[in-house]
C-alpha positions in Angstrom: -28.0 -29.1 -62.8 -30.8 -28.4 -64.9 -30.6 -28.8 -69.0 -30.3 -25.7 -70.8 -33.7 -26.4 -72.6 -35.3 -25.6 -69.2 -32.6 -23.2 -67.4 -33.7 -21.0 -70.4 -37.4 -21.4 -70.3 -37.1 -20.6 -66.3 -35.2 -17.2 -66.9 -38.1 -16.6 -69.4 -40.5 -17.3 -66.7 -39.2 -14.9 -64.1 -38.4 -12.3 -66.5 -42.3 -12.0 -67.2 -42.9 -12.6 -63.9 -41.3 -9.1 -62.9 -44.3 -7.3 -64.8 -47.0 -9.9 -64.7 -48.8 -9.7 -61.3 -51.9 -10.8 -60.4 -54.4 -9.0 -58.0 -57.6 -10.0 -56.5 -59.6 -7.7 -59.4 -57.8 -9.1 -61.6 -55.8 -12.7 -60.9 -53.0 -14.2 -62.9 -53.8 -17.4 -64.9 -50.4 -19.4 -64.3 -49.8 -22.2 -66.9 -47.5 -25.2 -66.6 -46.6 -28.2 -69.0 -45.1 -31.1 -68.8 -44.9 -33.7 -71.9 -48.0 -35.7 -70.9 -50.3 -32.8 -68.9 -51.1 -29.3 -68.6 -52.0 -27.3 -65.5 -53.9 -24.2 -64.8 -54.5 -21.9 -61.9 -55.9 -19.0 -61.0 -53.5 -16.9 -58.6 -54.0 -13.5 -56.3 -50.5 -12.6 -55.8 -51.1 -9.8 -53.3 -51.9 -12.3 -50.9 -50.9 -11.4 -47.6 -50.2 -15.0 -44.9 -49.6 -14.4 -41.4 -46.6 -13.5 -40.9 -47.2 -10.3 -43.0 -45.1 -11.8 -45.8 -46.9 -11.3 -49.4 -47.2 -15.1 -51.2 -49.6 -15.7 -53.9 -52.7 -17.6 -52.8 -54.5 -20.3 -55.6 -58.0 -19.1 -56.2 -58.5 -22.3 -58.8 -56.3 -24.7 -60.0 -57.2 -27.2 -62.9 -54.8 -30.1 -65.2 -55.3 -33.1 -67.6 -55.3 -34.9 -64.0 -58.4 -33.9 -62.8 -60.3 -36.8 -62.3 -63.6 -35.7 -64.6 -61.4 -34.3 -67.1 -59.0 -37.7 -66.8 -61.7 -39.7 -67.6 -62.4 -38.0 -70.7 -59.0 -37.6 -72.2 -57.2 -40.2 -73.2 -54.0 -38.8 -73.9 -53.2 -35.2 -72.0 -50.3 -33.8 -73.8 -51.4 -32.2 -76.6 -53.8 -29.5 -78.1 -57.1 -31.2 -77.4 -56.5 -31.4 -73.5 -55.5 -28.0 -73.7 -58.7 -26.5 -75.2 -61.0 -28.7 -72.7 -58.4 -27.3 -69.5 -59.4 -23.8 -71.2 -62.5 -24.4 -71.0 -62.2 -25.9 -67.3 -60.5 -23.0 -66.1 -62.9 -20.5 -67.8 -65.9 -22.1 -66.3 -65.0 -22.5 -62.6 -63.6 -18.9 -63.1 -66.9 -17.8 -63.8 -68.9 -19.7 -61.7 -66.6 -18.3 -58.7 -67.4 -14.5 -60.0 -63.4 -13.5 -62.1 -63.9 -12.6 -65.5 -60.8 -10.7 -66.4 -57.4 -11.9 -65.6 -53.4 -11.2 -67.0 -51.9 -14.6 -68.6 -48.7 -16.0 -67.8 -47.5 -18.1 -70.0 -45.0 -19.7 -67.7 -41.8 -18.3 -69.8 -43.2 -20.9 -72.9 -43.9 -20.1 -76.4 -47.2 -18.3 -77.1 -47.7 -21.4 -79.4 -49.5 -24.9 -80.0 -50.7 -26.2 -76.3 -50.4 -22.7 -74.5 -52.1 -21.0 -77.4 -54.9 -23.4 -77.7 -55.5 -22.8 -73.6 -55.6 -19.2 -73.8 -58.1 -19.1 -77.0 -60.4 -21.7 -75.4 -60.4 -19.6 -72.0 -61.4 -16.7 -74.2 -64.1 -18.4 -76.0 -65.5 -19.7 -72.9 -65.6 -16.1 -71.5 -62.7 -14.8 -69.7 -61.0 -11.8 -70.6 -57.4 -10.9 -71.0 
């Protein structure tokens, strides 16, 4: 049984999730965090596999555990790690040709680590 700490931040997620959707004009920038890292990526979620079924492919994916950003870092839970994964993301965004996207916050505060993220994607270019 999950704790109630996360059983709520999970209803937050899919809550959001009914009206954030990402499409391959514009992708949905999923974010995750755990106490030591933070993850990124970059999803089309009209993604059709072959069965017909709809699942959301990862366009780019990026987290304190990548291993030139690893190296670099020497602790990845906290606001510092989060601007430089911004900046990640925003850069092999670019580089790949997606400039706008939506943001999902992954049912988390729009606060300290996720806000940091989001500003540093912004100031490295993306739009949202």
């Amino acid at each position: 049984m999950k704790n109630d700490k996360e059983l709520r931040r999970w209803r937050r997620h899919w809550h959001g999730r009914k009206k954030v959707i990402g499409t391959p004009e514009r992708p949905r920038l999923n974010v995750f965090r755990s106490s030591k890292h933070i993850y990124c990526q970059i999803i089309d979620d009209t993604f059709i596999d072959k069965t017909g079924a709809h699942s959301g492919q990862t366009l780019l994916a990026c987290s304190t555990l990548s291993e030139n950003i690893h190296k670099e870092l020497k602790y990845g839970g906290n606001k510092k790690a989060a601007e430089i994964i911004g900046k990640e993301i925003a850069k092999l965004a670019l580089a790949k040709g997606i400039n706008k996207i939506t943001f999902d916050r992954g049912g988390y505060l729009y606060h300290g680590r996720i806000k940091a993220l989001a500003e540093a994607a912004r100031q490295a270019g993306l739009q949202f």
